[in-house]
DRENDO-1510 file (C-alpha; in Angstrom, 1 decimal, always signed):
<recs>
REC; n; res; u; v; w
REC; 1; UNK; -9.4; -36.0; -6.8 .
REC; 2; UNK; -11.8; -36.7; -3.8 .
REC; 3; UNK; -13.4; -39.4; -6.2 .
REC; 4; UNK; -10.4; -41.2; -6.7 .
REC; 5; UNK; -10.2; -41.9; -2.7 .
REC; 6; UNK; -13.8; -43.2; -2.4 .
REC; 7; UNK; -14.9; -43.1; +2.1 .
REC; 8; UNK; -11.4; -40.4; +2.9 .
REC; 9; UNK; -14.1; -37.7; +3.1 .
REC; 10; UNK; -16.8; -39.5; +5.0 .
REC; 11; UNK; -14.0; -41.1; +7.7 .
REC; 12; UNK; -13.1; -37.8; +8.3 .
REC; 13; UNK; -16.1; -36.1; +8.4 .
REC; 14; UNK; -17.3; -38.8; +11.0 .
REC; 15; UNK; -13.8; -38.3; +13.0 .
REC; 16; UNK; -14.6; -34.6; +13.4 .
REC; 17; UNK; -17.8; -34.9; +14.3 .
REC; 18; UNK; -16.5; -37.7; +17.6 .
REC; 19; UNK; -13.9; -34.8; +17.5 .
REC; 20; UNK; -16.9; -32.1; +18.7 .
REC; 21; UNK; -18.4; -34.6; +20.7 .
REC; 22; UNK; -16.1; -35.2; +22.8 .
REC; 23; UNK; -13.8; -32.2; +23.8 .
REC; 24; UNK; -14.2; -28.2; +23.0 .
REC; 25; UNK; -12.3; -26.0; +21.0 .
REC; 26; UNK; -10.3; -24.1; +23.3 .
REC; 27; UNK; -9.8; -27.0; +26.3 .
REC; 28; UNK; -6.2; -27.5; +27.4 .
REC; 29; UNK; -4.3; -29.7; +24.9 .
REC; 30; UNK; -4.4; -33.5; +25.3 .
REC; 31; UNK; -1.7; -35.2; +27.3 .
REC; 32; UNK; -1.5; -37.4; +24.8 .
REC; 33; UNK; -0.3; -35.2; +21.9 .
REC; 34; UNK; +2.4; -37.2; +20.5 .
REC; 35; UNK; +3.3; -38.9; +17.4 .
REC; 36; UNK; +5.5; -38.2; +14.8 .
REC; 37; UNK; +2.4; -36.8; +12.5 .
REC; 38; UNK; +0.7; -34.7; +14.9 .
REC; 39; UNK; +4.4; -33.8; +15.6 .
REC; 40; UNK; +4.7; -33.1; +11.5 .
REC; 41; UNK; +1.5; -31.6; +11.7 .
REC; 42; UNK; +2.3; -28.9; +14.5 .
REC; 43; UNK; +5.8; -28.1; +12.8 .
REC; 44; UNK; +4.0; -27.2; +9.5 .
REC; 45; UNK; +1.4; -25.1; +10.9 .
REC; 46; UNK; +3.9; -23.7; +12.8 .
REC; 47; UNK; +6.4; -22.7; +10.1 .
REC; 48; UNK; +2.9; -21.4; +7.9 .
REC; 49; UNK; +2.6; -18.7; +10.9 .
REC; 50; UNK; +5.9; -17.8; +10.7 .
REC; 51; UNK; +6.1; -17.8; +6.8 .
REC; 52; UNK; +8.4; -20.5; +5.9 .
REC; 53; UNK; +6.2; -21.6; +2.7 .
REC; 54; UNK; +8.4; -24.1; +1.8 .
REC; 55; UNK; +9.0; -25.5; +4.8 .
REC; 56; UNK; +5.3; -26.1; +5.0 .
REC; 57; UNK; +4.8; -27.5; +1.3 .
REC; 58; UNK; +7.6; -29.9; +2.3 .
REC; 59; UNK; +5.3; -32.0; +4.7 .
REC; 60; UNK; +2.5; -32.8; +1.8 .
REC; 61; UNK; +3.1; -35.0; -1.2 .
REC; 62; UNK; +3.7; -33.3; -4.5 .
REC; 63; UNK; +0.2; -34.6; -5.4 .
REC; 64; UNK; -1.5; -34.0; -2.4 .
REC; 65; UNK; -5.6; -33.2; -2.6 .
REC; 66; UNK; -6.7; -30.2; -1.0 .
REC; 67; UNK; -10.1; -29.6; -0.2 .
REC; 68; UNK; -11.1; -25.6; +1.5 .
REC; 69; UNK; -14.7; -24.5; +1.8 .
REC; 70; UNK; -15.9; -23.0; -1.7 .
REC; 71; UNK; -16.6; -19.6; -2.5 .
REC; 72; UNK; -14.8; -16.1; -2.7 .
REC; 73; UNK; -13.6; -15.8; +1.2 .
REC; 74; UNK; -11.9; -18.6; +2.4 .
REC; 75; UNK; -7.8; -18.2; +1.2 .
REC; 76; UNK; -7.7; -20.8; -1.8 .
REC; 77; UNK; -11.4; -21.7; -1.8 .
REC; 78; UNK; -12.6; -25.1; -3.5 .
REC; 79; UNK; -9.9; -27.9; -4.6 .
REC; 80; UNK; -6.5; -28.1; -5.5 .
REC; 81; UNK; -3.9; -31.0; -6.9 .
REC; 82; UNK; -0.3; -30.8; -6.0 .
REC; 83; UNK; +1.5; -28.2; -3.5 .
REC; 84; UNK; +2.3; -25.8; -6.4 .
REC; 85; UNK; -1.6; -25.2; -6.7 .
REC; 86; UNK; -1.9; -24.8; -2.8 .
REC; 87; UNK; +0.9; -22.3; -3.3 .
REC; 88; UNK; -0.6; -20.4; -5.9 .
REC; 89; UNK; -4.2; -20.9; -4.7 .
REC; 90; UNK; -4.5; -21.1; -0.6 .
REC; 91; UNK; -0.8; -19.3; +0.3 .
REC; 92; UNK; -1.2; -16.3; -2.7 .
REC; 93; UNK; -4.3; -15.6; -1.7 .
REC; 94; UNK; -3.7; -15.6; +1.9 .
REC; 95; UNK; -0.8; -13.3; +1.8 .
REC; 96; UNK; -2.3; -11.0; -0.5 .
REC; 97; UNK; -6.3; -11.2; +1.7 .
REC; 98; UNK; -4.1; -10.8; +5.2 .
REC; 99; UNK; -1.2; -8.5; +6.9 .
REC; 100; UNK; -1.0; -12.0; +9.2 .
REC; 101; UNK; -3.0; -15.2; +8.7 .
REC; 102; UNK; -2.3; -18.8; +10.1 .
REC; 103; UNK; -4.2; -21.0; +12.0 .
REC; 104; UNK; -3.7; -21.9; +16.0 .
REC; 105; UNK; -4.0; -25.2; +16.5 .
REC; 106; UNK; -5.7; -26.3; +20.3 .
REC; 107; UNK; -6.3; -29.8; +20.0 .
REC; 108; UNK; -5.1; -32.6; +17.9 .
REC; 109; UNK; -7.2; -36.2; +17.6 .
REC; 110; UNK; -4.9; -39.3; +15.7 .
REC; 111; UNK; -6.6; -42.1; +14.2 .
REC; 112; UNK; -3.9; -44.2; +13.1 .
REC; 113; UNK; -5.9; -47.1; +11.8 .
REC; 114; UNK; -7.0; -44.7; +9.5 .
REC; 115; UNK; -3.8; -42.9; +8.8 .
REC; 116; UNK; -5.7; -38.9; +9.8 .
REC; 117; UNK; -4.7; -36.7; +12.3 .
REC; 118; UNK; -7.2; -33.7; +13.4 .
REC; 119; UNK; -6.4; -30.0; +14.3 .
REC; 120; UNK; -9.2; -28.6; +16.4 .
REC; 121; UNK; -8.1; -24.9; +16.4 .
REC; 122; UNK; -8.4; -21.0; +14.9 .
REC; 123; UNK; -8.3; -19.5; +12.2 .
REC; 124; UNK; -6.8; -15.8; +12.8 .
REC; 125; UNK; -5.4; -13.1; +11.0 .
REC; 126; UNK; -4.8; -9.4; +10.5 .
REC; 127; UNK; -6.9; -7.9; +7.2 .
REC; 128; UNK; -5.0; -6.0; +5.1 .
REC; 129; UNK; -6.5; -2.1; +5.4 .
REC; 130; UNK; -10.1; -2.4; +5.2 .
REC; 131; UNK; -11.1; -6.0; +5.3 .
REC; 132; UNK; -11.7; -6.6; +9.3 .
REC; 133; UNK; -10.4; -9.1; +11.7 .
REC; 134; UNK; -10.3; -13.0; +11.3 .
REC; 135; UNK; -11.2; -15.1; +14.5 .
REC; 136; UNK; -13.2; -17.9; +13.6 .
REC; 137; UNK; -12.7; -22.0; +14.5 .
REC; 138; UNK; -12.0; -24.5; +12.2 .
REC; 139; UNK; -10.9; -27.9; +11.9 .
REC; 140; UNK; -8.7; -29.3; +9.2 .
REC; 141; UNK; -8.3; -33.2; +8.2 .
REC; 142; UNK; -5.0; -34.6; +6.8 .
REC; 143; UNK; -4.7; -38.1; +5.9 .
REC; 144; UNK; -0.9; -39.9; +5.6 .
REC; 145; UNK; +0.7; -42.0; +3.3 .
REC; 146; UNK; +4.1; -43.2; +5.1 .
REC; 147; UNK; +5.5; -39.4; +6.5 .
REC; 148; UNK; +3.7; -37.5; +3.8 .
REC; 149; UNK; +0.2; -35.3; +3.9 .
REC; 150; UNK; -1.5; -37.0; +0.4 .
REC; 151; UNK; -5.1; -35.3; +1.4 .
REC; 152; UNK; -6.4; -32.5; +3.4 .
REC; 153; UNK; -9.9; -31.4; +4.1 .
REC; 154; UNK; -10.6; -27.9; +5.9 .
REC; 155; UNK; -13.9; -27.7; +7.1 .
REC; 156; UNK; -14.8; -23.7; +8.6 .
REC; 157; UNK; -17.3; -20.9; +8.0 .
REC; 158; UNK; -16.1; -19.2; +5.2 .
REC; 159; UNK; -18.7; -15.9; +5.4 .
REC; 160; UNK; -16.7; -15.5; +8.3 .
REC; 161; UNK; -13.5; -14.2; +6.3 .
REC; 162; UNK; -13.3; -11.6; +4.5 .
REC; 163; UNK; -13.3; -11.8; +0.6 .
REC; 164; UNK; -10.0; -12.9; -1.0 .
REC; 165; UNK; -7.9; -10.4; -2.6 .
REC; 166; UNK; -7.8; -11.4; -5.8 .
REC; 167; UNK; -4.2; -10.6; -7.9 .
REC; 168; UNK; -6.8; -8.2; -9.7 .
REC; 169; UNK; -7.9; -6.5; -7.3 .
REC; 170; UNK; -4.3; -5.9; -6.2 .
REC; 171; UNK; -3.0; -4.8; -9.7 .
REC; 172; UNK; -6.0; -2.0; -9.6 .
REC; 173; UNK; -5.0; -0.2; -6.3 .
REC; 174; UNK; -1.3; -0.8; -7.4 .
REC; 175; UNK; -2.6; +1.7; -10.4 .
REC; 176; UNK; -4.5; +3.7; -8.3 .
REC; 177; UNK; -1.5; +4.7; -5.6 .
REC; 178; UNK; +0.5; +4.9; -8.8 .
REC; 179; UNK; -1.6; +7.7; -10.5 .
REC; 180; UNK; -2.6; +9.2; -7.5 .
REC; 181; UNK; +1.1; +9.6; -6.9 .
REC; 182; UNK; +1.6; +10.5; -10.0 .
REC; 183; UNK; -1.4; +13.5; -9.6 .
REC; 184; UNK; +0.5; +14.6; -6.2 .
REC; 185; UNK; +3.6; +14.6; -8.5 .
REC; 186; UNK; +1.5; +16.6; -11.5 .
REC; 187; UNK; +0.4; +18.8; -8.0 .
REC; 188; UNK; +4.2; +19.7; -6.5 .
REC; 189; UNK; +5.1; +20.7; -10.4 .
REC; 190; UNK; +1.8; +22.9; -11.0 .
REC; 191; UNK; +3.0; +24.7; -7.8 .
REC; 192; UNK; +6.7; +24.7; -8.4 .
REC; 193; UNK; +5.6; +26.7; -11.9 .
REC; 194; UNK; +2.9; +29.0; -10.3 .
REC; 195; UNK; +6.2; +30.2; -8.3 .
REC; 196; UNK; +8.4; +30.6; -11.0 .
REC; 197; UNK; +5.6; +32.7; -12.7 .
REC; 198; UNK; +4.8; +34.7; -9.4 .
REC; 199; UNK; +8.9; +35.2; -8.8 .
REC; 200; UNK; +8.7; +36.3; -12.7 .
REC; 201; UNK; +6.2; +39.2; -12.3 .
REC; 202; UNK; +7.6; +40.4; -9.4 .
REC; 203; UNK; +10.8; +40.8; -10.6 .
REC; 204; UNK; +9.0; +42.4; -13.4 .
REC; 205; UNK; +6.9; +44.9; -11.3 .
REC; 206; UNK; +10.7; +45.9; -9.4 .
REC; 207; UNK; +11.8; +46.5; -12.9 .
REC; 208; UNK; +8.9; +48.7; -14.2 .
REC; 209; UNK; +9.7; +50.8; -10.9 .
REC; 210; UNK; +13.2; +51.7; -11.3 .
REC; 211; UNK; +12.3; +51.9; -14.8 .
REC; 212; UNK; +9.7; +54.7; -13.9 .
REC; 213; UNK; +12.1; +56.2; -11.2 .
REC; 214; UNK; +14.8; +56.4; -13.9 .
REC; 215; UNK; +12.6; +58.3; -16.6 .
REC; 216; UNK; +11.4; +60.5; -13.6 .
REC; 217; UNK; +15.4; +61.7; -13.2 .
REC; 218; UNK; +16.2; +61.8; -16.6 .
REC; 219; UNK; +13.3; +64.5; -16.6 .
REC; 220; UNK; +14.4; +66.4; -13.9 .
REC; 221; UNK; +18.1; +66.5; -15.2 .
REC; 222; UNK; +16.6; +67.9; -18.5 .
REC; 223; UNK; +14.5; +70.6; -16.9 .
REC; 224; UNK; +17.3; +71.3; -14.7 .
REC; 225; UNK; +19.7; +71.6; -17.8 .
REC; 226; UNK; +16.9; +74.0; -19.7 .
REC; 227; UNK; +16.6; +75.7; -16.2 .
REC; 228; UNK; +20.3; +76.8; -16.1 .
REC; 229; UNK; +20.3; +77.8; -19.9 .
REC; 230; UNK; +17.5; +80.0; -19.1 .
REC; 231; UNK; +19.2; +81.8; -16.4 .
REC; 232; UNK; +22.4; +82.3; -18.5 .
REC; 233; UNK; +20.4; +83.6; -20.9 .
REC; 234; UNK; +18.9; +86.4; -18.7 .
REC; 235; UNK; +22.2; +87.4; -17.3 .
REC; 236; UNK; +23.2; +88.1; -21.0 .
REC; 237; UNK; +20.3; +90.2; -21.9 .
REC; 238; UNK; +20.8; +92.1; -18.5 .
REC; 239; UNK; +24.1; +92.8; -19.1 .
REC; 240; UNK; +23.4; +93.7; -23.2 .
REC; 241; UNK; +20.9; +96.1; -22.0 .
REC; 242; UNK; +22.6; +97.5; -19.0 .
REC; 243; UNK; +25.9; +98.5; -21.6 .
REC; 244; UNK; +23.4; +100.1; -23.9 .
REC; 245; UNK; +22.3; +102.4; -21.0 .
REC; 246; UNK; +25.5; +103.9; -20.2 .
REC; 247; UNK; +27.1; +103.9; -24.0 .
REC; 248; UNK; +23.9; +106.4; -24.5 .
REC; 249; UNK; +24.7; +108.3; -20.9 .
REC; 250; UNK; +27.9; +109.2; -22.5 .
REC; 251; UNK; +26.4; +110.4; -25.9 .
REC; 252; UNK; +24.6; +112.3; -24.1 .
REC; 253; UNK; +27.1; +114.4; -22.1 .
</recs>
């Protein structure tokens, strides 16, 4: 812990602030920037931007002491021991806060009587949907033991990133894509059904119609059958009475 490295924080606080003094953020790099750590330095900000994780765990110790400003913005907020922390703390929470999040160095300060090197740069980044633009400065401190980064101080203004996406948060809108997917789901079914039943009465109604147009010809046929048997029976009568007539024409004569 800081405790355990008693003046690391104060040398490097008093090395950012000759930092500020003397150049501004944003000035064309120094012609001087050279050295194998500020070299080491570059390479693993550089392979943080372009998502190498490991790459960029390789250049610390596996105890290295991480300091970030405190609170619920900054990626990884308050201390860490050892690169698996700073993977599960700072890089988690920056992948899960931001679509695209590193930081740009523009200036880099060596003190090699005290074994730090300073990055003078921005911190940037796309929020994920919702949480806003990152473009704030910052300056971060690392202090060497032989090739390796044993401590590392970040000094920027947190309220200027957004809040952290915490795994929490992220397992709640997982549920809530997941039911409202599963309500669209419910949705396409509820209609699919609605058709079925709508395709069911139809058919239904077209039955009940040639139903009703059958019935209709069946009665006709019938009164068409009575009709004919009530016309034969006529002719027979006509014909009964008609041979009555002339059986008592003869009598007669």
């Amino acid at each position: 812990m800081a405790e355990e490295k008693p003046g690391v924080g104060q040398r490097a606080k008093s090395l950012v602030d000759q930092a500020k003094r003397g150049v501004g953020v944003g000035d064309p790099p120094l012609a001087a920037e050279v050295g194998g750590r500020i070299e080491a330095m570059r390479d693993a900000l550089r392979a943080f931007g372009e998502g190498d994780m490991d790459r960029f765990l390789s250049a610390f110790s596996d105890e290295v002491e991480w300091h970030a400003p405190k609170g619920d913005n900054f990626p990884g907020g308050g201390s860490h021991d050892g690169t698996e922390a700073v993977r599960d703390g700072y890089i988690a929470d920056a992948k899960r806060s931001y679509g695209s999040f590193g930081f740009r160095p523009e200036r880099y300060l060596e003190a090699p009587d005290e074994n730090l090197v300073v990055a003078l740069g921005t911190f940037e980044g796309e929020g994920v949907e919702g949480t806003g633009q990152l473009d704030t400065p910052g300056v971060q401190v690392l202090e060497f033991d032989g090739d390796k980064v044993v401590f590392v101080q970040i000094f920027a203004d947190s309220d200027a990133f957004s809040k952290v996406v915490t795994e929490e948060d992220e397992k709640a809108y997982e549920e809530e894509q997941k039911k409202k997917e599963e309500g669209d789901e419910d949705e396409d079914d509820d209609s699919k059904a609605k058709g079925r039943d709508d395709d069911g009465e139809k058919q239904k109604d077209d039955g009940g119609d040639d139903d009703d147009e059958t019935q209709a010809k069946s009665r006709a046929d019938e009164e068409a059958d009575k009709s004919d048997e009530s016309g034969k029976s006529g002719e027979d009568e006509t014909e009964e009475r008609q041979e009555r007539e002339r059986k008592a024409s003869s009598d007669d004569g």
